[in-house]
DRENLO-875047 format. One record per residue (C-alpha): residue number from 1; residue in three letters; x, z, y. Coordinates in steps of 0.5 Angstrom, whole numbers, plus 500, padded with zeros to 3 digits. Layout:
BEGIN
<NUM,"ALA",<X,Z,Y>>
...
// end
This chain:
BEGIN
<1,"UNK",<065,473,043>>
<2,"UNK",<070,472,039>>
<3,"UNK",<071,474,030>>
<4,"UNK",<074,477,026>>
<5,"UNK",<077,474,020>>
<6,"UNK",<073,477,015>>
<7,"UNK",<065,479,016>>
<8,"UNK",<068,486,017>>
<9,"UNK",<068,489,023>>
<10,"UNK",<074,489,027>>
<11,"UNK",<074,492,034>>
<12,"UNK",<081,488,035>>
<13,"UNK",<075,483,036>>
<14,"UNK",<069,486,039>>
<15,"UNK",<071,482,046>>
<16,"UNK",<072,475,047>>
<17,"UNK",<079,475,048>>
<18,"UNK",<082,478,041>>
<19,"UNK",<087,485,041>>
<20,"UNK",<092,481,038>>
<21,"UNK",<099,482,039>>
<22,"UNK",<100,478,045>>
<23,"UNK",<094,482,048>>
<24,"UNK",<096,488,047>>
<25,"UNK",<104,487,050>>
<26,"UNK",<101,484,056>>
<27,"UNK",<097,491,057>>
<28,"UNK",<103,495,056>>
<29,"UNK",<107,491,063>>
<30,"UNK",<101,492,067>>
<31,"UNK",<101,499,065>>
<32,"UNK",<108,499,067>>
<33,"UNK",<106,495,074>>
<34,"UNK",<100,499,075>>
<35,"UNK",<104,505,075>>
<36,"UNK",<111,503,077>>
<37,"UNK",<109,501,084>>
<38,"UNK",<104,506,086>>
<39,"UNK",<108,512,084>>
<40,"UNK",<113,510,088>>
<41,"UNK",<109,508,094>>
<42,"UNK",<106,514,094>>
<43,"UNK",<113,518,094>>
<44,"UNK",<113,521,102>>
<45,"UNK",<106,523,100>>
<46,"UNK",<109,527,092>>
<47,"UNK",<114,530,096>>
<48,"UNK",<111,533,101>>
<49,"UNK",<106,536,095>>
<50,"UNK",<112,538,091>>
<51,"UNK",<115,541,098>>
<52,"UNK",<108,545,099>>
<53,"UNK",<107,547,091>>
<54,"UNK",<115,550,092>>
<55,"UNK",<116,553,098>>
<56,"UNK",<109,555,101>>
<57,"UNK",<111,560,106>>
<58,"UNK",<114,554,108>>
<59,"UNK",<111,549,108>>
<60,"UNK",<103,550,110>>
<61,"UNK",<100,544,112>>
<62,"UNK",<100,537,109>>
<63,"UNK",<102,535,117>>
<64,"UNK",<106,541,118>>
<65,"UNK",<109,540,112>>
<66,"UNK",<110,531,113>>
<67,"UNK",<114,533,121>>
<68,"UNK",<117,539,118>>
<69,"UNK",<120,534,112>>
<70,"UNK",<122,529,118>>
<71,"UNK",<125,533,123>>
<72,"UNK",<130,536,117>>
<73,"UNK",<132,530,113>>
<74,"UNK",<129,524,117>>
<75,"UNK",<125,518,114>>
<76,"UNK",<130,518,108>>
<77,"UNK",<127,526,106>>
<78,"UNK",<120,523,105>>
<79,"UNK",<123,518,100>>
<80,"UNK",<128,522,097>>
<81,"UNK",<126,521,089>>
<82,"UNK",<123,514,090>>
<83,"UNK",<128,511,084>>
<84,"UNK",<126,516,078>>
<85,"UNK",<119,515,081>>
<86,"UNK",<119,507,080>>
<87,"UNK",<123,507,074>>
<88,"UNK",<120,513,070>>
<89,"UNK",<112,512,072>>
<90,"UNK",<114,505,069>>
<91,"UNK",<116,507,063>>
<92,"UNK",<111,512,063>>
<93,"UNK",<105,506,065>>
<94,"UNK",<107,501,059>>
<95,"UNK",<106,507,054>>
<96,"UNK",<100,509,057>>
<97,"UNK",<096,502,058>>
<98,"UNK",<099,499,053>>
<99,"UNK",<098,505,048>>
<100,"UNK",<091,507,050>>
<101,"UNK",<088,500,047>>
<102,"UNK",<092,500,041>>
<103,"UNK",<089,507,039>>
<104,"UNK",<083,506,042>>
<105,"UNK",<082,499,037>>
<106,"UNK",<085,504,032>>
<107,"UNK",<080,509,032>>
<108,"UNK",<074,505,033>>
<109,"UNK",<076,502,027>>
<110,"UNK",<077,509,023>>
<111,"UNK",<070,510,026>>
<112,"UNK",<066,503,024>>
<113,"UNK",<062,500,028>>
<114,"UNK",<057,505,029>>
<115,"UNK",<060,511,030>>
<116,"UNK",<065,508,036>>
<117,"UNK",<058,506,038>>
<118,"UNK",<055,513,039>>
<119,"UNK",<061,516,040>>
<120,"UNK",<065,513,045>>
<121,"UNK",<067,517,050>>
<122,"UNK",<071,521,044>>
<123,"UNK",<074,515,043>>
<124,"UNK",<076,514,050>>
<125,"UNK",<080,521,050>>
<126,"UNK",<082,520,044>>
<127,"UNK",<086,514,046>>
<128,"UNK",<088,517,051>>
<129,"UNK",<090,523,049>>
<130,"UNK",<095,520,043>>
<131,"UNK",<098,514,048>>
<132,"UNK",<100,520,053>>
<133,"UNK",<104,523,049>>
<134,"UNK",<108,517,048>>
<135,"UNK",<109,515,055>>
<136,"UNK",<111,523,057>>
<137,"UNK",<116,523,053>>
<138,"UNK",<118,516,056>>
<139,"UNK",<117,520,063>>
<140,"UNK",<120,526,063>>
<141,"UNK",<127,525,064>>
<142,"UNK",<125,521,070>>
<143,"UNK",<120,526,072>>
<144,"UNK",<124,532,072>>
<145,"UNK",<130,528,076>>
<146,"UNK",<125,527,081>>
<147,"UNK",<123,534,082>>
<148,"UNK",<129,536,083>>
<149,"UNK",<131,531,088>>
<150,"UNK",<125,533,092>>
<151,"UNK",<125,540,092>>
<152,"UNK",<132,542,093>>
<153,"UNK",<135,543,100>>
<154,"UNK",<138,537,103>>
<155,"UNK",<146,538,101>>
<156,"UNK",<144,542,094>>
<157,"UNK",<144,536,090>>
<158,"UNK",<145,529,089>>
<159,"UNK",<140,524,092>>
<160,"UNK",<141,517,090>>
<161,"UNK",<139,516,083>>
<162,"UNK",<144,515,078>>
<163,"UNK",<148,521,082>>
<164,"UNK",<142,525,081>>
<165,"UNK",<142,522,073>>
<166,"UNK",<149,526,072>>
<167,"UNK",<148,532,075>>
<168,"UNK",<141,533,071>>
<169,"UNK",<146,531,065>>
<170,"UNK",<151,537,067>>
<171,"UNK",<145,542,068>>
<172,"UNK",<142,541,062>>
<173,"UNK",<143,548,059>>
<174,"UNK",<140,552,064>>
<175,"UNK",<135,546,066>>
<176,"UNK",<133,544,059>>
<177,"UNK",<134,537,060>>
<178,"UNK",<132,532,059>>
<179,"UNK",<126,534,056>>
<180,"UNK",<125,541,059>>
<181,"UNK",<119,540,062>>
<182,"UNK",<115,536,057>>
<183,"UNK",<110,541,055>>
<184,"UNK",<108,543,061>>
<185,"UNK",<108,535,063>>
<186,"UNK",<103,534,057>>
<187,"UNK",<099,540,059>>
<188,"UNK",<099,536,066>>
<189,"UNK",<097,529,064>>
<190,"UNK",<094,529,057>>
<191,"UNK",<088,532,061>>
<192,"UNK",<089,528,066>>
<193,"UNK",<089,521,063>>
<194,"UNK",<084,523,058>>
<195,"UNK",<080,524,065>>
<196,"UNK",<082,518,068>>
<197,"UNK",<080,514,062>>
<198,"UNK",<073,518,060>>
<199,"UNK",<071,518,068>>
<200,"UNK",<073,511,069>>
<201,"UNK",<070,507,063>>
<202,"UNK",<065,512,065>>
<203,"UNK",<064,510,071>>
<204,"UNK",<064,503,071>>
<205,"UNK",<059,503,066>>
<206,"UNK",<055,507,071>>
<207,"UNK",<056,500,077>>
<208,"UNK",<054,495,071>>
<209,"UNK",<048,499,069>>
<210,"UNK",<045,501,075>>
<211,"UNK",<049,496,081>>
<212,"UNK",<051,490,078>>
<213,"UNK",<046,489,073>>
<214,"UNK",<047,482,072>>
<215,"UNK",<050,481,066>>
<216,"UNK",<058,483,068>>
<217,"UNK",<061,476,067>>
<218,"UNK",<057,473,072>>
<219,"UNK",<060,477,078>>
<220,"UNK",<065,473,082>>
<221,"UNK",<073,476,080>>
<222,"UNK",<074,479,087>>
<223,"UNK",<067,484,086>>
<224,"UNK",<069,486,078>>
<225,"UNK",<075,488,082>>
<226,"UNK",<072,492,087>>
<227,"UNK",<068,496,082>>
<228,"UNK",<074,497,078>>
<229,"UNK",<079,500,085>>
<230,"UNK",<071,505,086>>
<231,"UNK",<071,506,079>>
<232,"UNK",<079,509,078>>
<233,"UNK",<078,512,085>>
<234,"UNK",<073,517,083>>
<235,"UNK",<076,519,076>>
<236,"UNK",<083,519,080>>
<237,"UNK",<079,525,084>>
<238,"UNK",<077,529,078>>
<239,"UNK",<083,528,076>>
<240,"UNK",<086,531,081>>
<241,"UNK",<083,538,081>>
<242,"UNK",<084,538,072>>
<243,"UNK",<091,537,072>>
<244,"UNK",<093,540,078>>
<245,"UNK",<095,547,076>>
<246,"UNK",<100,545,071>>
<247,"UNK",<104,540,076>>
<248,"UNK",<104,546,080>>
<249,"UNK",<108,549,074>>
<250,"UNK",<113,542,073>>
<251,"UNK",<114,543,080>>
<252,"UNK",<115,551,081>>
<253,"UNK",<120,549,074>>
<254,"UNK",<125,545,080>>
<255,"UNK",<126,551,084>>
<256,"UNK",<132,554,084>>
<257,"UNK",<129,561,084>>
<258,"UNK",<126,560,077>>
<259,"UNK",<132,557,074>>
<260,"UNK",<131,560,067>>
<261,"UNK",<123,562,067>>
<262,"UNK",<119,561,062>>
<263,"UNK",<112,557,064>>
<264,"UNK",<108,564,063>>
<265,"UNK",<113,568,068>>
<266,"UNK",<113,562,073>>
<267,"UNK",<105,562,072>>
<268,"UNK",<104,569,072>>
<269,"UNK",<108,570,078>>
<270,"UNK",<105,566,082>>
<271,"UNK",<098,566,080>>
<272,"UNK",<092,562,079>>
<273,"UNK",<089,560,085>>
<274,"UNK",<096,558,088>>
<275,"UNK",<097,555,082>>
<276,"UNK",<091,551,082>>
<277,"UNK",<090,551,090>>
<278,"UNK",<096,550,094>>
<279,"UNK",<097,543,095>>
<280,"UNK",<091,541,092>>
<281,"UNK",<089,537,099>>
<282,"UNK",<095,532,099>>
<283,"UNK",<094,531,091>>
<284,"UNK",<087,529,091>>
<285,"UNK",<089,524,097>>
<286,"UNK",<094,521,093>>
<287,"UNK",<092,521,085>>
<288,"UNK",<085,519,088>>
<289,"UNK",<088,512,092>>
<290,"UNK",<094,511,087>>
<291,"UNK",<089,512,081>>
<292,"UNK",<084,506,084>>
<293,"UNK",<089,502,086>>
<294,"UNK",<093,503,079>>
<295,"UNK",<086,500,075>>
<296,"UNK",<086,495,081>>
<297,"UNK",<093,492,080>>
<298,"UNK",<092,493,072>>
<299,"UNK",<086,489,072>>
<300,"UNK",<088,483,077>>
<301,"UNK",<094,482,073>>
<302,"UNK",<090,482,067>>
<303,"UNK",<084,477,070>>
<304,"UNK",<091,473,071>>
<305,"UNK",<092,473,064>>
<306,"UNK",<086,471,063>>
<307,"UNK",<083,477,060>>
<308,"UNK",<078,479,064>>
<309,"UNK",<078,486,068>>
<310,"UNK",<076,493,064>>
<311,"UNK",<069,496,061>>
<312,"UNK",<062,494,063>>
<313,"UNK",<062,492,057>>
// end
């Protein structure tokens, strides 16, 4: 394990590799891979959610919905809002990954050792909670670009990216962009992520305990990979059923029936068990694969790095 400077102890050194500058710039572009890539693979998914959470009278079923969607607007309405997604869960991934170390180093230290020690899993949502906020601010513009593009009716509104950038900045008195959609963003994903974080590392200390019982560096790179990918899959589950009433609310904010509501009005309007059941199917399917495959590629790319994978300690 490698040492601190001084004999006080040092969270930034508690592992093997030290959380040096270095370290915690590489975390940031793996948070921003990590995020980036699955997001936009999963848009055809997020835009029949979107759709269901918007229009359910319309759109009752995810199949339904996937033949619907194709029949209307063709392969190309199943990816409509690919670029936004790719660029603003980017942004929001190097923030959120690259964040949540940093905070939780910061924590643990302002904590001592054996604080951090008996109260982990606070530091967890801590540090998760304090990098999501940074990372929303990053998304939110991108985000609320995103929904629009989705949820409007083919010909209402611009597709192709940069078309869509100028027409948000054009609608901004009555869409509040760019950061309109920000508080409901943070209701949204600041439980969510700290779930994600607090189930994962949770999770994985569970595999390394009562799995894997051996001590974990001496687990092949492929095996560590695969508790990682299960460990982030389940949390994504959790995750899922947490922070679904507030995208429901970021979602409904996109349509044009609810153009100048305020949040209360468009929950109350619509209720909370549609606001916490309607397309709650497809976003499980989707936040449980893309949070395993998340963690996934942020490890790999970390173990390429040569800092190993995440937790177990």
């Amino acid at each position: 394990m490698a040492h601190a400077p001084t004999s006080k102890w040092n969270a930034r050194y508690r592992e093997p590799v030290p959380h040096d500058g270095l370290y915690y710039l590489k975390c940031h572009v793996g948070g921003a891979l990590a995020c980036g890539l699955t997001h936009a693979a999963m848009t055809p998914i997020d835009v029949v959610k979107c759709n269901m959470q918007v229009y359910p009278a319309k759109y009752r079923g995810v199949l339904p919905a996937f033949r619907t969607i194709f029949a209307e607007e063709g392969a190309r309405g199943l990816l409509k809002g690919v670029g936004p997604t790719l660029v603003g869960y980017s942004l929001q991934g190097f923030f959120k990954y690259g964040l949540y170390d940093v905070f939780k180093d910061l924590y643990m230290n302002l904590a001592g050792e054996e604080a951090s020690a008996k109260y982990q899993g606070a530091i967890w949502c801590a540090g998760s909670a304090s990098a999501e906020v940074f990372a929303d601010i990053a998304l939110c513009p991108w985000e609320m670009t995103k929904v629009k593009i989705q949820t409007s009716p083919k010909g209402a509104f611009p597709v192709p990216m940069l078309e869509a950038l100028r027409e948000m900045g054009k609608l901004k008195a009555e869409t509040r962009y760019p950061f309109g959609s920000l508080v409901p963003l943070w209701s949204r994903q600041i439980p969510y992520t700290m779930a994600k974080f607090f189930f994962f590392e949770s999770i994985v200390a569970q595999f390394y305990k009562h799995v894997f019982t051996a001590p974990k560096e001496t687990y092949s790179k492929t095996t560590q990979l695969g508790v990682t990918f299960a460990s982030g899959y389940l949390a994504g589950v959790i995750c899922a059923v947490v922070s679904h009433p507030a995208d429901s609310v970021v979602s409904l904010m996109g349509k044009p029936a609810n153009k100048g509501k305020g949040l209360g009005q468009i929950a109350s309007e619509t209720g909370i068990v549609a606001l916490a059941t309607k397309g709650l199917g497809t976003r499980v399917l989707m936040i449980g694969t893309l949070t395993g495959f998340q963690w996934w590629i942020y490890d790999s790319f970390k173990t390429a790095m040569g800092m190993g994978t995440t937790g177990g300690k």
